[in-house]
DOVO-28150 format. One record per residue (C-alpha): x, y, z; residue in three letters. Coordinates in steps of 0.5 Angstrom, whole numbers, plus 500, padded with zeros to 3 digits. Each point is the difference from the previous one (the first is absolute). Example, Ala and Ser with C-alpha at 12.3 -4.5 7.8 and 13.67 -1.06 7.14 Angstrom:
# residues 2
525491516ala/502507498ser/
This chain:
# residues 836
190865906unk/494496500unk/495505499unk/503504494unk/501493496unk/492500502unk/499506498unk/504500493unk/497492499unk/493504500unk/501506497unk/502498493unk/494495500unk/496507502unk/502504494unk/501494494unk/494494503unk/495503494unk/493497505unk/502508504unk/495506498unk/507504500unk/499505495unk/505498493unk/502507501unk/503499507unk/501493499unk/505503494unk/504504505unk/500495505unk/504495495unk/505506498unk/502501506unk/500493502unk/505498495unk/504506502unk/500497506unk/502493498unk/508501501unk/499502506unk/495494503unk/504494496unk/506502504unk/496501506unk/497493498unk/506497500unk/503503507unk/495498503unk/501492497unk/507501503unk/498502507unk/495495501unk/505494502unk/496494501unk/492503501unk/497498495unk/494505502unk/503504498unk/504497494unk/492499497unk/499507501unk/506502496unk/498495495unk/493501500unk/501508500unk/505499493unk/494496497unk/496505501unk/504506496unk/502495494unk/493499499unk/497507501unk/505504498unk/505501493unk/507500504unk/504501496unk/505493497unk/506501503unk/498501507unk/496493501unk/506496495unk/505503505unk/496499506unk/504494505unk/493499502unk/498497494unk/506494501unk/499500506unk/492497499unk/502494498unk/503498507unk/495503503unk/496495496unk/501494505unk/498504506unk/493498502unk/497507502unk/502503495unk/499494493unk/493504498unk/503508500unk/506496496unk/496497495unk/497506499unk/506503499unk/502496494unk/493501497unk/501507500unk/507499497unk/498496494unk/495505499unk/504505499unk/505496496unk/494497496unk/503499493unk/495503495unk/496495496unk/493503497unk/500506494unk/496503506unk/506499506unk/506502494unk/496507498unk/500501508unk/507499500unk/501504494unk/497505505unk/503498507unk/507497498unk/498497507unk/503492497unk/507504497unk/500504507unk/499494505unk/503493495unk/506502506unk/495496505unk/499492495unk/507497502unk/500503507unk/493497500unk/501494496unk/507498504unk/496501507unk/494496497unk/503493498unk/502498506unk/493500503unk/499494496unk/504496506unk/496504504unk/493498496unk/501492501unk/502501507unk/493503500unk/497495497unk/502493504unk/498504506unk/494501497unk/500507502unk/495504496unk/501507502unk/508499497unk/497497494unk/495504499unk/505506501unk/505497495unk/495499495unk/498507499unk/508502500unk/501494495unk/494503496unk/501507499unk/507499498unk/498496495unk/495504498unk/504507501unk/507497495unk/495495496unk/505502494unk/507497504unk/496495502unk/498498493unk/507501497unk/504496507unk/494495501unk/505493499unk/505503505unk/501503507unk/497504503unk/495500495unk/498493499unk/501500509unk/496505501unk/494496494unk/502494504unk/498503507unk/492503497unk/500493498unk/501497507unk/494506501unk/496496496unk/501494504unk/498502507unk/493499502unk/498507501unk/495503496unk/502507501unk/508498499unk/498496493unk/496506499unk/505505499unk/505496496unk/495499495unk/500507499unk/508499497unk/499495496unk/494502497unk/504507498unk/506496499unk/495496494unk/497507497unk/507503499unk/503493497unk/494501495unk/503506496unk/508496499unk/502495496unk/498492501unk/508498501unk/499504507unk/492497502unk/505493498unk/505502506unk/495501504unk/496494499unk/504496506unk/497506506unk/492500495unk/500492500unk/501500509unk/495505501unk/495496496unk/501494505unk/500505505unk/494502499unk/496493498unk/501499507unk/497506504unk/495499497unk/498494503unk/493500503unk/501501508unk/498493503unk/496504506unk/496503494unk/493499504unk/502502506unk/503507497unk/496507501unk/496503494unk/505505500unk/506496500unk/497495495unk/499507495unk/507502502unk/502493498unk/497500494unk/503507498unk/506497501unk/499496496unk/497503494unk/504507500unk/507499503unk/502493498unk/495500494unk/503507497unk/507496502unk/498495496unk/499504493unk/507504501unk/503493500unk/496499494unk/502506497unk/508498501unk/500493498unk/494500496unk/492497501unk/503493497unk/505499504unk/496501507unk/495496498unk/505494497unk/503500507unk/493500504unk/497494495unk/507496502unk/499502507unk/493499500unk/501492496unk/506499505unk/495501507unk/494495497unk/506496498unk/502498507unk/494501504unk/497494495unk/506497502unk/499501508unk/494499499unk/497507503unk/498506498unk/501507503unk/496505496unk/504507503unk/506499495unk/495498494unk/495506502unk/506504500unk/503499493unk/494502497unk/498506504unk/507501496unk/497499494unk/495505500unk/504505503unk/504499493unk/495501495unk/500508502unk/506500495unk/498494496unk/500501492unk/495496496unk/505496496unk/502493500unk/501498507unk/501492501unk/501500507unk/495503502unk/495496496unk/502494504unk/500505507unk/493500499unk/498493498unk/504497505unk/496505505unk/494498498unk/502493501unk/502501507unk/496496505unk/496504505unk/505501506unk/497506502unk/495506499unk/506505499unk/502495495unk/494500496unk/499508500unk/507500498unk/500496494unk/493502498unk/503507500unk/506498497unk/495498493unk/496507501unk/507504500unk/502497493unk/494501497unk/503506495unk/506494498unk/495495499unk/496504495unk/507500497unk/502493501unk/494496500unk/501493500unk/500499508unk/494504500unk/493494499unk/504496506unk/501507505unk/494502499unk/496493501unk/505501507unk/496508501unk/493497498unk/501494505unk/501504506unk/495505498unk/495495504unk/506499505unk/498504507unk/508500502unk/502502493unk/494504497unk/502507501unk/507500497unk/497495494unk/495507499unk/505504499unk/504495497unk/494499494unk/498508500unk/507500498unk/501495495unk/494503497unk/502506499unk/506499497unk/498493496unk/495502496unk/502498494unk/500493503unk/493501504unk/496502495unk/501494497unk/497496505unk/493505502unk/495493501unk/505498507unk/502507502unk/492501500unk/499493503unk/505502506unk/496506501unk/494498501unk/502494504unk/498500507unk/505501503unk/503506497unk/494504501unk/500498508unk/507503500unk/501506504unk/498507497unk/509502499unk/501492497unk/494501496unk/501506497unk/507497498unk/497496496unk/496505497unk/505505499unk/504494496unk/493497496unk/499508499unk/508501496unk/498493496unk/493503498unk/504506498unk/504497496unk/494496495unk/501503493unk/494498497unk/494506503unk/494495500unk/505494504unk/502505504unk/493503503unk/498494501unk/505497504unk/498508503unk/495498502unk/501493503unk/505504505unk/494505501unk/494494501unk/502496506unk/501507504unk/494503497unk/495493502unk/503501508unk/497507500unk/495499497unk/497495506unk/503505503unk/495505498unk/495495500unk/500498507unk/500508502unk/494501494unk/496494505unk/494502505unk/505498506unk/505506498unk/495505501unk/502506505unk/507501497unk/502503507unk/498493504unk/505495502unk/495496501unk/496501493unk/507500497unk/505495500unk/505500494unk/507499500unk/502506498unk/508498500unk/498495495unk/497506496unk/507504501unk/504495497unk/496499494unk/499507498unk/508499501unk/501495496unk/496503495unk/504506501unk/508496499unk/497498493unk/499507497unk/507502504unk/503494497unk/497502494unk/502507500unk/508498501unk/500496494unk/496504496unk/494495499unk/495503495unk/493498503unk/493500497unk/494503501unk/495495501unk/505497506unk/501506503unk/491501499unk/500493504unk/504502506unk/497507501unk/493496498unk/502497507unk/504505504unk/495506497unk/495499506unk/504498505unk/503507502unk/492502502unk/499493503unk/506501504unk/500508501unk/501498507unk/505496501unk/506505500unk/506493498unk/496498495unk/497506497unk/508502500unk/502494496unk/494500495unk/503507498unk/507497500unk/497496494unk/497505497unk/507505500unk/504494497unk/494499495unk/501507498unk/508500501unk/500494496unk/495499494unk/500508498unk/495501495unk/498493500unk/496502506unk/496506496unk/493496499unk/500500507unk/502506503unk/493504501unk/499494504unk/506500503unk/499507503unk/493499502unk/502494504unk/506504503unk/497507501unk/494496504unk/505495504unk/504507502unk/494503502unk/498495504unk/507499504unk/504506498unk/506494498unk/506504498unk/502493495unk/493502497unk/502507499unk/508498497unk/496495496unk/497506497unk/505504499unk/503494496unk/495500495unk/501508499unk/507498498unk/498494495unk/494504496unk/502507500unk/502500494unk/494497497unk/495506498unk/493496501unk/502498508unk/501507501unk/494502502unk/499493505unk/507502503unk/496507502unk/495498502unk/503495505unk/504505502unk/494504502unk/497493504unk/505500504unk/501507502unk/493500502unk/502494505unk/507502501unk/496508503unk/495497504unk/504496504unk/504505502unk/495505502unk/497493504unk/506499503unk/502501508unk/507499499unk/502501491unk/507496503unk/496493499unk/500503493unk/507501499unk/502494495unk/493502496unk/502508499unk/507497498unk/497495494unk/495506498unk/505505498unk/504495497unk/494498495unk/498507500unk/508502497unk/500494495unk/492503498unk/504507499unk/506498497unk/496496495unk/495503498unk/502507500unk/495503495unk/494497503unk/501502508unk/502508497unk/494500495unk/493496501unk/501496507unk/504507504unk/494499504unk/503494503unk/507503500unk/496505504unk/498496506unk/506495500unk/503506501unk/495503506unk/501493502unk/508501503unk/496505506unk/496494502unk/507496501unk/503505504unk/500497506unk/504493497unk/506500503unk/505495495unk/505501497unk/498495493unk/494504499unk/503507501unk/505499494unk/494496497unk/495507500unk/507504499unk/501497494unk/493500497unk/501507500unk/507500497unk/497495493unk/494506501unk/505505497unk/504496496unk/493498496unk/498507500unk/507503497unk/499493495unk/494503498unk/501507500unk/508502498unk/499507500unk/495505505unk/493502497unk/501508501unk/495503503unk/500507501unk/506500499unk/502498507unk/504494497unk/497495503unk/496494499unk/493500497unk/494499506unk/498493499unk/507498501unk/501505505unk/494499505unk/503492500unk/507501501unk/498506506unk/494494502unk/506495501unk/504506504unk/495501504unk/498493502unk/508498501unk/502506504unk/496497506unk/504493499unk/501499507unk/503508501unk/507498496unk/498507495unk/505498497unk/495499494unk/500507500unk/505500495unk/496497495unk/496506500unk/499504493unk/502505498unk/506501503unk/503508499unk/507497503unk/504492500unk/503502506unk/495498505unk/501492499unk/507500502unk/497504507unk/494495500unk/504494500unk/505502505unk/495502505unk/495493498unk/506496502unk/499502507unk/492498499unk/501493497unk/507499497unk/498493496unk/495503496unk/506505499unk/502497493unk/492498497unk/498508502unk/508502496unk/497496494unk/493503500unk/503507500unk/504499494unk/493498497unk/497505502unk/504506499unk/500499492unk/493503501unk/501507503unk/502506496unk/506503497unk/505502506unk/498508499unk/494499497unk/497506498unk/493498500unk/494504504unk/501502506unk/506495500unk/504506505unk/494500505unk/500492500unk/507499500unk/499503508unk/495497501unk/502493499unk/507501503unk/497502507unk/495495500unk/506494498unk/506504505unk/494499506unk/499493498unk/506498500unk/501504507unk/494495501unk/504494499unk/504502505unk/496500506unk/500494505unk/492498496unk/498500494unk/496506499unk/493499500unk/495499494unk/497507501unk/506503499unk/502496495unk/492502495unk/502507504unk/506501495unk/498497495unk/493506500unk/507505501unk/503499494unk/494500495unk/499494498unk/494499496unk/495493500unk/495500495unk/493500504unk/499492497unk/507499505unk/499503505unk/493498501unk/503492500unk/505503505unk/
């Protein structure tokens, strides 16, 4: 009897667990049959329940063997409803050994029997009738359920964790399995019992049992939002218990600063996601005023008596602020009196502890959205914000607090620009940590953004830009002196270049900031900033950090400024093609492709965009042919193709007109990548190909007859045949291949995927995309051109032995590959085939 309840415990999970690599088909079959043999397996289960006496092995093995079955296979609803066995759990319950296999049980049990609450659940059903066939099991469920609540405070006066943890997980799935009985009976039993033992939950200091009732009464408050008021009011008593329950988790532990990091992150999630989340519910069922009307009274009620006891302890206080923020997720930007006096009594609390001064710094920060609609507190919040600037305790949460209120207050911000910049320049606001100060020049960056006059707002630009800028350039006037010769001698050289990162970043943040609140910068600004950064890309060329920072900048530059930045743009792209050149820095090279998307358009940058192109493409081929190992070069190949894709999508007429050239040696140039093995730069280079055909079809819609052969005119021709040729070796995939023009036939492509799946099966979907490309260039299916007949044999037994190729264990080789391409008689023109 044991071994076949392991076998049948086994074998549904075998055939339904859909991790297994079983075939659909045969998982299919093995499912019929399964439910086929449900009848008699229920019965077998409940023999077995009889006959096991007082083992409670066994019984957990009947047990565990039914829970397998209700879970992997649709049995139908009247064998598991007249099953004993599912009485029978309920006793089994209180047996130790076997409380973990029955909790299962009722969860899966409630599964079965789940009311269907979403459109998607009730079109399933629609489908299934799986609730209107097992809605039998709720009273049978409901009835053995409710007396576990005695069980329950048991469990919590012996502080029984595992019990408790196990009951909560009942409590909860049937709360969220029958939410509709529960919404309709909340006030009486066994409703409001089984609410009033969640809540019970609620107040065990467990994390992991508090966890998992959260989940009920936050589903409980998304299905309460779509009934009338008079049922949230009902309901009121459940909501106003829980948010008391919930100030009171999140207390602080006293052993903070013995606890782990690890334990410390997992407090802090606790706090924010689980009980904060909570929170919000209860906002959504007893409205944002009153949870916040009930944390203001809380909040006077406690300062009044430590004043009266005269002592203080900062964790309640801490709390009921951090509650605060948590509910500005689902706070509206109407008039709030309580949270008006929240937040100017948080400012006025004495400084017990850090946690309590991040808190209440935070708590202005995370209201900023409300101030800007109600801004009467706002000159006493933000004197509090400016304060703690220079306050090492509370510096970090004042600069988040500050960028915040700066983003959001404009209106208020813009009409005091003389302290704001006064504060800036400060000496303690420009030693702040590089995150803090970047905080600060996101938010000053949002003020100046939203200056309405043009003149007023380049100038205060350019007083954000100067103190920056002044660094730098005793920077580069420290590297410019005799004593920084040599730049590759420590000795000779000696700056910091931490210090240059993170004021290339901080310049950087403003056009960031300035790009996400739509900031219209000026020329001459932009003229000075690059009059200074401009000739640190040469002076840096070999510090890879700082030179990735320099070309950081310069992409949001571009990103940010667009067409303003035109003047600048030959020198701009000078400076990078010598600073990648120098380095082979991959930022330079997606700095680079960020200029061809933003001055494509422009016809006169047309010519400069070739050209650096080409640049780049001479340093891109020597580096390649230099190298040991192309692997080292796996991040520069990938950024190249990028650029090179953006070049032909963008320029269309030029790159398969005047510069096909250049398009020739791009194309050569995959034959030098063939031995980089990444995954980025395959798919990079596979869809350089791809955009190659699009932009040639854009080009030429329909085919250039030639002859009468139906395909392409030889210019067009002899680039695209180029690009096959240079594709077809990419790492011996060949599936390439089908890119080949012109095609007597379509039915290869659906052979060569299959095969090239074999080879490299990521690649399969890039390679299917190329194809489809690819196909609309070959001619007409039973085309009658010359020699269309001959050809089509050719061509066929070449694709049918490349195919075979793809199957053998390697690759075949790159001889191989050039000794079909000659069978099939595809013709290089001689410019072409010299470059080959």
């Amino acid at each position: 009897m044991v071994a076949l309840l392991s076998v049948l415990t086994t074998l549904p999970e075998e055939c339904g667990h859909d991790k297994h690599t079983l075939a659909p088909v045969l998982r299919r079959g093995f499912a019929k049959q399964a439910i086929a043999a449900a009848p008699d397996v229920t019965q077998f289960i409940y023999i077995s329940l009889t006959h096991s006496g007082s083992d409670a092995n066994l019984q957990k093995l009947v047990f565990a063997c039914f829970v397998s079955w209700l879970r992997y296979v649709q049995i139908p609803a009247y064998l598991v409803i007249q099953n004993p066995v599912v009485v029978a759990c309920f006793d089994a319950i209180n047996v130790e050994a076997l409380f973990p296999t029955i909790v299962q049980l009722i969860c899966c049990l409630v599964s079965k029997s789940k009311i269907p609450t979403t459109k998607k659940e009730k079109r399933k059903e629609l489908k299934t009738h799986a609730y209107e066939s097992f809605k039998g099991l709720i009273p049978i469920v409901v009835t053995g359920v409710v007396p576990l609540v005695q069980k329950l405070e048991k469990a919590i006066d012996a502080d029984n964790t595992v019990v408790v943890h196990g009951l909560c997980r009942v409590f909860s799935k049937l709360g969220k399995g029958y939410r509709p009985l529960i919404i309709r009976g909340m006030a009486e039993d066994p409703s409001g019992r089984i609410c009033q033992a969640l809540l019970a939950c609620m107040r065990y200091p467990d994390h992991d049992v508090v966890g998992v009732a959260t989940q009920f009464w936050q589903s409980l408050s998304q299905a309460l939002v779509n009934h009338p008021p008079e049922v949230r009011t009902r309901l009121a008593s459940f909501f106003t218990q829980l948010v008391d329950i919930v100030l009171k988790h999140m207390w602080i532990p006293a052993n903070w600063d013995n606890l782990t990091k690890e334990q410390q992150e997992n407090e802090k999630y606790f706090r924010r996601y689980e009980l904060g989340q909570t929170l919000c519910a209860a906002c959504d069922v007893l409205t944002t005023d009153f949870v916040l009307s009930s944390i203001h009274r809380e909040l006077v009620n406690t300062l009044s008596s430590f004043q009266q006891q005269q002592q203080y302890d900062w964790h309640p206080l801490e709390a009921l602020l951090y509650g605060v923020c948590a509910v500005a997720a689902c706070m509206e930007n109407n008039s709030c009196m309580p949270l008006q006096k929240i937040l100017e009594t948080a400012v006025s609390l004495p400084p017990l502890s850090p946690q309590l001064l991040h808190t209440s710094v935070r708590a202005v920060g995370r209201f900023a959205e409300w101030l800007s609609y109600n801004p009467a507190a706002l000159p006493q919040l933000l004197n509090f914000v400016v304060k703690n600037l220079s306050n090492p305790e509370g510096v970090s949460p004042a600069a988040e607090a500050f960028s915040s209120l700066c983003k959001f207050c404009t209106a208020f911000m813009v009409q005091h620009l003389d302290p704001l910049f006064l504060l800036y320049q400060s000496s303690h606001v420009m030693s702040l940590t590089q995150k803090d100060h970047e905080e600060i020049l996101a938010g000053m960056s949002n003020v100046v953004a939203a200056i309405p006059q043009e003149d007023q707002r380049a100038k205060a630009l350019e007083l954000l830009c100067v103190p920056l800028l002044q660094k730098l350039q005793l920077q580069n006037a420290a590297l410019a002196s005799p004593a920084a010769t040599g730049l590759s001698s420590p000795q000779a050289r000696e700056i910091d270049e931490d210090a240059v990162i993170n004021l290339v970043e901080s310049v950087s943040c403003i056009f960031r900031t300035g790009k996400n609140s739509k900031m219209n910068f000026c020329y001459a600004v932009l003229e000075k900033v690059w009059t200074v950064l401009g000739p640190m890309l040469e002076a840096y060329a070999r510090s890879d950090s700082v030179e990735r920072a320099l070309c950081h900048v310069c992409h949001d530059a571009v990103d940010a400024c667009g067409t303003c930045v035109r003047p600048l743009l030959p020198s701009m792209l000078t400076r990078l093609c010598a600073a990648f050149a120098a380095s082979l820095c991959s930022a330079a090279l997606d700095t680079l492709t960020t200029c061809v998307k933003t001055f494509r358009e422009a016809s006169d940058a047309a010519p400069m965009l070739v050209s650096m192109a080409g640049d780049v493409t001479t340093v891109v081929l020597r580096a390649l042919r230099n190298a040991d190992d192309c692997q080292e070069h796996a991040d520069v190949v990938k950024n190249y193709m990028w650029l090179c894709t953006e070049l032909v999508n963008g320029l269309p007429a030029v790159m398969l007109g005047d510069s096909k050239p250049l398009l020739y040696s791009m194309l050569c140039w995959s034959l030098l990548a063939l031995p980089v093995q990444d995954s980025g730069a395959a798919k990079a280079l596979l869809r350089f190909h791809e955009q190659v055909f699009i932009s040639a079809k854009k080009q030429n819609p329909a085919p250039v007859a030639t002859d009468g052969d139906g395909t392409f005119g030889a210019d067009l021709e002899a680039v695209l045949r180029m690009q096959v040729l240079g594709v077809a070796l990419f790492r011996g995939w060949l599936l390439s291949m089908c890119r080949w023009q012109p095609f007597s036939s379509i039915s290869f492509f659906g052979d060569a995927i299959a095969a090239a799946m074999e080879v490299r099966p990521a690649l399969t979907l890039e390679c299917a995309k190329v194809a489809a490309a690819s196909v609309d260039f070959g001619p007409p299916v039973g085309g009658s051109g010359r020699g269309a007949a001959a050809d089509s044999t050719l061509r066929r037994q070449a694709l049918d032995a490349l195919v075979a190729g793809l199957a053998r264990p390697q690759p075949i080789s790159a001889e191989e590959v050039l000794h079909l391409l000659v069978s099939v008689h595809i013709a290089v023109n001689a410019p072409v085939a010299g470059m080959l």
